[in-house]
C-alpha positions in Angstrom: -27.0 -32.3 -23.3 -27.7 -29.8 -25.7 -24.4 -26.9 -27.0 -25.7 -24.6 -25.2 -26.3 -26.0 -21.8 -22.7 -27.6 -22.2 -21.0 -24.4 -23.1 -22.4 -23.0 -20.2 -21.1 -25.6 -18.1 -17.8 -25.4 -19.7 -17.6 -21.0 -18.3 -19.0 -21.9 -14.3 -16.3 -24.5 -14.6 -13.4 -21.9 -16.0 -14.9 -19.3 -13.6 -14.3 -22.2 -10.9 -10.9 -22.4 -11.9 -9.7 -19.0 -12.4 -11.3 -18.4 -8.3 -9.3 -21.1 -7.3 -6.0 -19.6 -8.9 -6.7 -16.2 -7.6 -7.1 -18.0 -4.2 -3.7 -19.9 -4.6 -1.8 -16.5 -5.9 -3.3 -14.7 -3.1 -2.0 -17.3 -0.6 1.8 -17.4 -2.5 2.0 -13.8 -2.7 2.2 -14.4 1.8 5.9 -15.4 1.4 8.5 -13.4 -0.4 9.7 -16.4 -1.9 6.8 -17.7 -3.5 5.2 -14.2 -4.7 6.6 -14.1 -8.0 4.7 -17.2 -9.0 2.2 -15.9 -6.8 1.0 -13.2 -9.3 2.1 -15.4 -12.1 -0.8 -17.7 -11.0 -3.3 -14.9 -10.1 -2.8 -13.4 -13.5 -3.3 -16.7 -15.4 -6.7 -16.8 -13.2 -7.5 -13.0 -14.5 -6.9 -14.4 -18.8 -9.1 -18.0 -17.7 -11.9 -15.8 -16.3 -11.9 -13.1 -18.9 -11.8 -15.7 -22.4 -14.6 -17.5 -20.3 -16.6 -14.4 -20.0 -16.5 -13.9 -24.1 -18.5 -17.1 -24.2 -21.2 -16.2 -21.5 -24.5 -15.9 -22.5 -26.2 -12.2 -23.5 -22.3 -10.6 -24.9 -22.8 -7.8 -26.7 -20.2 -5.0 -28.2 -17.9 -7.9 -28.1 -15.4 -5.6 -31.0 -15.6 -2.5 -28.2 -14.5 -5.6 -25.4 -11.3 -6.7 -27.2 -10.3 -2.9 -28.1 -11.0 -1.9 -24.3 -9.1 -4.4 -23.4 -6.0 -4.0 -26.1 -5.4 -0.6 -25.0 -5.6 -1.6 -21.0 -3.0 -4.3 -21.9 -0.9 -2.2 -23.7 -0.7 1.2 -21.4 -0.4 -1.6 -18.2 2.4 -3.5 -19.7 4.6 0.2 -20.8 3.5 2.1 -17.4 4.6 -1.6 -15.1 8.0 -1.8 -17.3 8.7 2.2 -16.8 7.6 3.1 -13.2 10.5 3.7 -10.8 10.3 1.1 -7.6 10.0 4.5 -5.8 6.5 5.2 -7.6 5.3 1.5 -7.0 3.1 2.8 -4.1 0.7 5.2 -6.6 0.7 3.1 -9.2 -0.8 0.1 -6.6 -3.6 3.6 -5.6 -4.2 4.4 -9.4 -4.7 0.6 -10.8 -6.7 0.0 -7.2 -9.0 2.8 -8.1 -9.5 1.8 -12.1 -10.8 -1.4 -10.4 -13.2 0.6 -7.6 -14.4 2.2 -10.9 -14.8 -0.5 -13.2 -17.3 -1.7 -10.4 -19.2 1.1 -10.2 -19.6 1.6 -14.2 -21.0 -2.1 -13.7 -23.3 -0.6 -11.3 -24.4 2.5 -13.2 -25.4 0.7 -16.3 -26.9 -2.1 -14.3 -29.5 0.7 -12.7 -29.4 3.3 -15.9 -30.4 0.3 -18.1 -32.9 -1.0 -15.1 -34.1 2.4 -14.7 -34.8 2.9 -18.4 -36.1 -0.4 -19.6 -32.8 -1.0 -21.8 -31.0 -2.9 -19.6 -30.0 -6.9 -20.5 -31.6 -8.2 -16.9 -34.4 -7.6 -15.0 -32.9 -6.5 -11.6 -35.0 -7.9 -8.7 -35.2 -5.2 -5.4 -32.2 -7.4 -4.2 -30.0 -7.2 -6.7 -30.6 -3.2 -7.1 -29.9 -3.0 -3.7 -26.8 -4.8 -3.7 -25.8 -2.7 -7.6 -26.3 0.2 -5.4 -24.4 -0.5 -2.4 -21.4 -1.7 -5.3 -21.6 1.4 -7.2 -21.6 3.6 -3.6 -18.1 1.4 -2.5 -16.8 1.5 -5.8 -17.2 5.1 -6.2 -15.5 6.0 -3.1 -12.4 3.5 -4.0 -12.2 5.2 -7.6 -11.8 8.6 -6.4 -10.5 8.3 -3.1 -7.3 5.9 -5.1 -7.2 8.8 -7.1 -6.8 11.8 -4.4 -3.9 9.1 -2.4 -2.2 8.7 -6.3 -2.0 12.3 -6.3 -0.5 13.0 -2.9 2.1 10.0 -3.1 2.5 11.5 -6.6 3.5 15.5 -5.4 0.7 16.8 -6.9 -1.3 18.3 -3.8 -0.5 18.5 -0.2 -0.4 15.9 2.0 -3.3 16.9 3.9 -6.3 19.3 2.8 -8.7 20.1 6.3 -11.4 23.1 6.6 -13.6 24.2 9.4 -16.2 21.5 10.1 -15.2 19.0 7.2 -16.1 16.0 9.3 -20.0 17.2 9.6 -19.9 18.3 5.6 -18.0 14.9 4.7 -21.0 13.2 6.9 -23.6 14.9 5.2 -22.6 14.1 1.8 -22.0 10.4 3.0 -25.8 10.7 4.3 -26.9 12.5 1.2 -25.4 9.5 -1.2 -27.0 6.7 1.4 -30.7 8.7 1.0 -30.0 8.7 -2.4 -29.0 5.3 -2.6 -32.0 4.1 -0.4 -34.6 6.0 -3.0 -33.5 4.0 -5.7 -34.0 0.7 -4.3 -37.9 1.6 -4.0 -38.0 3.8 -7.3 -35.3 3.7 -10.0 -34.9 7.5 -11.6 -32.3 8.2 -14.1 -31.6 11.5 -12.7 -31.9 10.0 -9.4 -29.3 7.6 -10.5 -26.4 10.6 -12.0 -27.1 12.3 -8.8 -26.2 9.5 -6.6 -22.8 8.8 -8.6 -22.2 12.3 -8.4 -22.6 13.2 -4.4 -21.0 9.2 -3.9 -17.6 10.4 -6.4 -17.4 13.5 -4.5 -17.5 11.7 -0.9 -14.7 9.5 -2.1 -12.7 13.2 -2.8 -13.7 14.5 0.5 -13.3 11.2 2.6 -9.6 11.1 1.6 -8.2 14.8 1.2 -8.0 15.0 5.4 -6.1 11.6 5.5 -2.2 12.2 6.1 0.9 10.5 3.7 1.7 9.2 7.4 -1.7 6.9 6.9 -0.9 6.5 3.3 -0.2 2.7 3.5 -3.8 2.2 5.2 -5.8 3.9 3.4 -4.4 2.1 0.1 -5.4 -1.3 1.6 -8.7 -0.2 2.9 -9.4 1.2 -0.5 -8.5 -2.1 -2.0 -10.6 -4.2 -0.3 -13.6 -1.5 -1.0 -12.8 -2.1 -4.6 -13.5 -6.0 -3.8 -16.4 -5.6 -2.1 -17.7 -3.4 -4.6 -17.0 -6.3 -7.4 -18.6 -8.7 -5.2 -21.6 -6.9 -4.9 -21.3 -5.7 -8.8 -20.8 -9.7 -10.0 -24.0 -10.5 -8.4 -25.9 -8.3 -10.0 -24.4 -9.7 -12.8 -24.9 -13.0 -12.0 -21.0 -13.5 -12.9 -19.5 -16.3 -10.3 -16.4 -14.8 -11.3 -16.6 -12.0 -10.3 -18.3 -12.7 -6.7 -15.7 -15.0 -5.9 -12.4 -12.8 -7.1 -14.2 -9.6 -5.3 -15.0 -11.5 -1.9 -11.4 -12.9 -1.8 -9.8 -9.8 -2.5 -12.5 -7.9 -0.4 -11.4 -10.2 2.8 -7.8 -10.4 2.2 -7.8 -6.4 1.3 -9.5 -5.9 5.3 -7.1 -8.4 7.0 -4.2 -6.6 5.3 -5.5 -3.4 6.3 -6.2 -4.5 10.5 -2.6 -5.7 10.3 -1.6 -2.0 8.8 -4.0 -0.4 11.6 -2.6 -2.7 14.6 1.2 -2.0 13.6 0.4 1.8 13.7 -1.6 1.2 17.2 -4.5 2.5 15.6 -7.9 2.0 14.4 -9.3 2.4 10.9 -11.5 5.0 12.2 -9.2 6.9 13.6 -7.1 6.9 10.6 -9.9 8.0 8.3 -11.1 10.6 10.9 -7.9 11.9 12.8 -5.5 14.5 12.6 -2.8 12.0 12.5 0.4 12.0 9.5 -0.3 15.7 8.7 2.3 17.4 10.6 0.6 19.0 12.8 1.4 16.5 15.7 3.5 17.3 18.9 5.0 15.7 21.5 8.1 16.7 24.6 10.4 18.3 23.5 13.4 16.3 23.1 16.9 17.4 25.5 20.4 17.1 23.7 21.4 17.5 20.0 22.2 15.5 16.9 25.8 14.2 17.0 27.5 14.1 13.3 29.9 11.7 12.2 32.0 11.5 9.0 32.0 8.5 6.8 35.6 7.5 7.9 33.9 7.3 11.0 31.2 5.4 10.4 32.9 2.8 8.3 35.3 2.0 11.4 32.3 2.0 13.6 31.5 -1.1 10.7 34.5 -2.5 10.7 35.2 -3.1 14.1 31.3 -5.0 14.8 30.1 -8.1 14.4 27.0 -8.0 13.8 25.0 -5.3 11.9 21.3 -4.7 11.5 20.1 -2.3 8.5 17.0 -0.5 8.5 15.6 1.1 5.2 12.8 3.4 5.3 11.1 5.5 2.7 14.0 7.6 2.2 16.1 4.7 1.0 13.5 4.4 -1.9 13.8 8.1 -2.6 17.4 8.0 -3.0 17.3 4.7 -5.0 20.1 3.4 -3.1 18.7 -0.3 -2.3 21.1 -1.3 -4.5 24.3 0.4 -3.0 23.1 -0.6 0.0 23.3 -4.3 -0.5 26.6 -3.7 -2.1 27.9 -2.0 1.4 25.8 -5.1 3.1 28.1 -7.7 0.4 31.4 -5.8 2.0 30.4 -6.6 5.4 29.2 -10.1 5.0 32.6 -10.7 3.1 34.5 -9.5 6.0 32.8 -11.8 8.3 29.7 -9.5 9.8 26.9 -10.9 10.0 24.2 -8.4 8.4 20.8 -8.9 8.4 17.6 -6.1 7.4 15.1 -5.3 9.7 11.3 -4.5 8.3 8.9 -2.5 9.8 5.3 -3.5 8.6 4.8 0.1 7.8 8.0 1.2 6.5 7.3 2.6 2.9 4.3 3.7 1.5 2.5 0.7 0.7 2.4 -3.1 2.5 5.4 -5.1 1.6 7.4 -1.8 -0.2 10.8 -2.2 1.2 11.0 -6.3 1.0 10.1 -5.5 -3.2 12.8 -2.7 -3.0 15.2 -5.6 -1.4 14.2 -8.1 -3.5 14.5 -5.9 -6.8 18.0 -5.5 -5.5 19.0 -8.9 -4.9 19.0 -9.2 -1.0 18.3 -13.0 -0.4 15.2 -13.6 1.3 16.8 -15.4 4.7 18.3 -12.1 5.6 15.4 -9.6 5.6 13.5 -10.3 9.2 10.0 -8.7 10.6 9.7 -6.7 13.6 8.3 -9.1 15.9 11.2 -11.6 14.6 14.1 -8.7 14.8 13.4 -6.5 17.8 15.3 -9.4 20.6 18.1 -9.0 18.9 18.9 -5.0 18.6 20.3 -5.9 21.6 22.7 -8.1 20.9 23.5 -5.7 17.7 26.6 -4.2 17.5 25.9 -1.6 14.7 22.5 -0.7 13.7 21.9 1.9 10.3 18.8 3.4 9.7 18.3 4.7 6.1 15.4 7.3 5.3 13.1 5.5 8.4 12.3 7.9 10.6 8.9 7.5 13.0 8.7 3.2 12.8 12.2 3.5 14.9 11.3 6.8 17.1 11.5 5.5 20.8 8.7 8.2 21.9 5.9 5.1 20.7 7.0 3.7 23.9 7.8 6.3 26.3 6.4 9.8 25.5 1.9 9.6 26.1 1.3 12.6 24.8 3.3 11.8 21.2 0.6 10.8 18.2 2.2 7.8 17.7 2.7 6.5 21.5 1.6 2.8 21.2 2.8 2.1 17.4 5.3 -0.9 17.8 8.0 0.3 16.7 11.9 -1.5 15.8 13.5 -1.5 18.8 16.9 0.2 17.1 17.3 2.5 20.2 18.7 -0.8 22.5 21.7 -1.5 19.8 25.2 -0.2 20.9 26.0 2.1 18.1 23.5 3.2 15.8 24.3 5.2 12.1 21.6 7.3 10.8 21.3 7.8 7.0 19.8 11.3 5.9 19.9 14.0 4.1 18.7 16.9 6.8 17.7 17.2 9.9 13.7 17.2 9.0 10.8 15.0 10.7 9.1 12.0 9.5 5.9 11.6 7.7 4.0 12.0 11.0 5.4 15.6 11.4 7.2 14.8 15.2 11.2 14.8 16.5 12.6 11.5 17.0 13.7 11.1 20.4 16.3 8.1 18.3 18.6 10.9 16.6 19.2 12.9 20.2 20.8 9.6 22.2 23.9 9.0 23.1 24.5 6.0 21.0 23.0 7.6 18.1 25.5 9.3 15.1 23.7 11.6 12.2 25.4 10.9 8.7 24.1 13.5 6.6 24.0 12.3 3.3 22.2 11.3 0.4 21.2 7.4 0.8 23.3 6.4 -2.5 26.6 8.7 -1.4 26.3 7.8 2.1 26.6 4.5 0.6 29.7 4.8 -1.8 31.5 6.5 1.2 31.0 3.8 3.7 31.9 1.2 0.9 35.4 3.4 -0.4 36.1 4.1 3.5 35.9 0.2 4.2 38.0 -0.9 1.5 40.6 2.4 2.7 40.5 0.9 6.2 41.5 -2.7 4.3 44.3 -1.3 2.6 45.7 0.2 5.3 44.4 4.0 4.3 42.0 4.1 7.1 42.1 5.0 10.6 
């Protein structure tokens, strides 16, 4: 066996490897416990297959490669120590659409250089077909990341709808598919801009309509795009790598996102083509008012139960106040209550963003519990608080048809005895609609700012303790 054929022996095998690590992170990152090591693993994968790749055959620009990848090293590892847990959900949209790019710059030079004769490979109809499909997924992934970055960001409305933007939006998704089609049979470089430009634009379009309601969705659909997309890209390339990382991604990114779909009650159609998360939704209007209650209050409501069930929501991650939250949860537990967290699989604005908030705070994983595993026992729940959720606890998902959100499971937080309810006004969720939670009878409004409502349920408990309370 000749250097050559051994070396390239020596990169299928590493590429082997790293596909298998990315499999096992994948799988670790399932469990709360085991995610840490999880990414750890996946991440090793990522530096096997990328030093392999310096050693595969027809590497050119190899000084342009390292710097490239330098300055990506270094801006990752200063933006991941300085964002805020709070911003965690853009961040996952911005790096979700560098990758949806990366795969379609794969694709443009794959047809620029097939279309121009300067190209490394001779693309077969095949593998033009499947660069162009790539390229068209990856595009819309890049800038459709980009528009949900800026939204979670502030930086433009939540929701951005003209007269007839569904038939436009079609048309321009027609216009990049003609495009597309064309270049299969007859590769034009102009051709080629003009397809990246009308598929960039769709990917704008597509998303401006979409609600910060569907937010968590649309950031998984557009994350397993960006896997498809480096499926398709990698064999064009003819990089194993790359086919296996982008097909496990691509299928674990569309299971995540018909879990998301099924906990809102929804399809992913209907997410990318409905009205739904833009405040413009209705539903009865709701009988009664909002009862206020002081801290002193509260804390005696605490006090005096048994068991208590907490609730976070975005809000909690706005006011950073996972932390004083777990210390008010620390006074319970060390006055006997037994306290446990309850997580909607939509609560936040990305999968799995209030169990990282939890985690980051110290919350041991046996007490955070899923919907399906906490909803029997609101019942049974003497106090339940709610901080900064709003529509995953509203009981109109079960009881009011004509609400957009009837069907969504939602945490049954309306069947506990007492229930506390962190916030700082008297606003409506994400999806624009009253909750029906806030009007009942068992239901008390603390108006507050998640980190002072904290302090003052903590100072109040240790009052009641020393005999300062009533």
């Amino acid at each position: 066996m000749d250097k050559a054929t051994l070396l390239h022996y020596l990169v299928q095998a590493s590429y082997f490897a790293a596909a298998v690590l990315f499999i096992l992170g994948i799988k670790r990152m399932s469990s709360p416990v085991t995610a840490r090591s999880g990414i750890q693993w996946a991440g090793i994968g990522m530096l096997v297959a990328t030093v392999a790749t310096f050693f595969h055959g027809n590497i050119a620009n190899v000084l342009l490669m390292v710097l490239a990848i330098g300055i990506s090293t270094v801006f990752a590892w200063v933006s991941g120590k300085k964002v805020a847990m709070t911003d965690m959900p853009q961040m996952v949209a911005l790096y979700n659409g560098m990758g949806g790019g990366s795969a379609a710059a794969i694709g443009a030079a794959a047809l620029i250089g097939a279309s121009t004769g300067t190209g490394l490979h001779v693309l077969s109809k095949a593998q033009i077909a499947l660069a162009v499909i790539g390229a068209l997924i990856g595009s819309i992934s890049f800038t459709g990341s980009l528009i949900a970055f800026a939204k979670l960001q502030g930086w433009m409305d939540k929701t951005f709808r003209f007269s007839g933007q569904q038939l436009v939006n079609g048309l321009f998704f027609l216009s990049a598919l003609g495009l597309g089609l064309s270049l299969v049979f007859q590769l034009n470089t102009s051709v080629v801009i003009g397809f990246f430009a009308v598929s960039l634009l769709f990917g704008v379009l597509m998303t401006l309509p979409i609600g910060g309601a569907d937010m968590p969705v649309v950031i998984s659909l557009y994350n397993a795009f960006t896997g498809l997309a480096v499926a398709f890209e990698g064999y064009v390339q003819g990089n194993v790598a790359l086919i296996i990382a982008g097909t496990v991604v691509g299928a674990a990114g569309t299971l995540l996102t018909r879990l998301m779909a099924k906990a809102m009650n929804r399809s992913i159609s209907n997410v990318l083509f409905s009205n739904f998360g833009g405040g413009g939704g209705g539903s009865t209007e709701i009988a009664g008012s909002q009862k206020a209650v002081e801290a002193s209050d509260a804390a005696s409501m605490l006090y005096m139960a048994e068991k208590v069930i907490i609730v976070p929501g975005y809000g909690m991650a706005v006011a950073q106040a996972q932390h004083k939250i777990w210390e008010l949860s620390q006074q319970l537990i060390k006055r006997d209550k037994q306290v446990k967290f309850a997580i909607h699989p939509v609560a936040g604005r990305m999968p799995g963003h209030m169990n990282v908030l939890l985690a980051e705070a110290g919350v041991p994983y046996d007490l955070i519990a899923d919907m399906e595993d906490i909803n029997p026992e609101f019942s049974t729940c003497d106090v339940a608080i709610v901080i900064g959720a709003n529509d995953v606890v509203n009981p109109v998902a079960k009881t009011d048809k004509s609400s957009p959100i009837y069907g969504m499971p939602i945490l049954d937080v309306i069947n506990a005895r007492q229930v506390i309810v962190i916030k700082r006004g008297k606003g409506a969720g994400f999806a624009g609609i009253e909750n029906a939670l806030f009007y009942a009878e068992n239901c008390r409004m603390l108006y507050a700012d998640g980190q002072e409502a904290a302090n003052r349920l903590i100072a109040e408990l240790k009052a009641i303790d020393s005999g300062g309370g009533h």
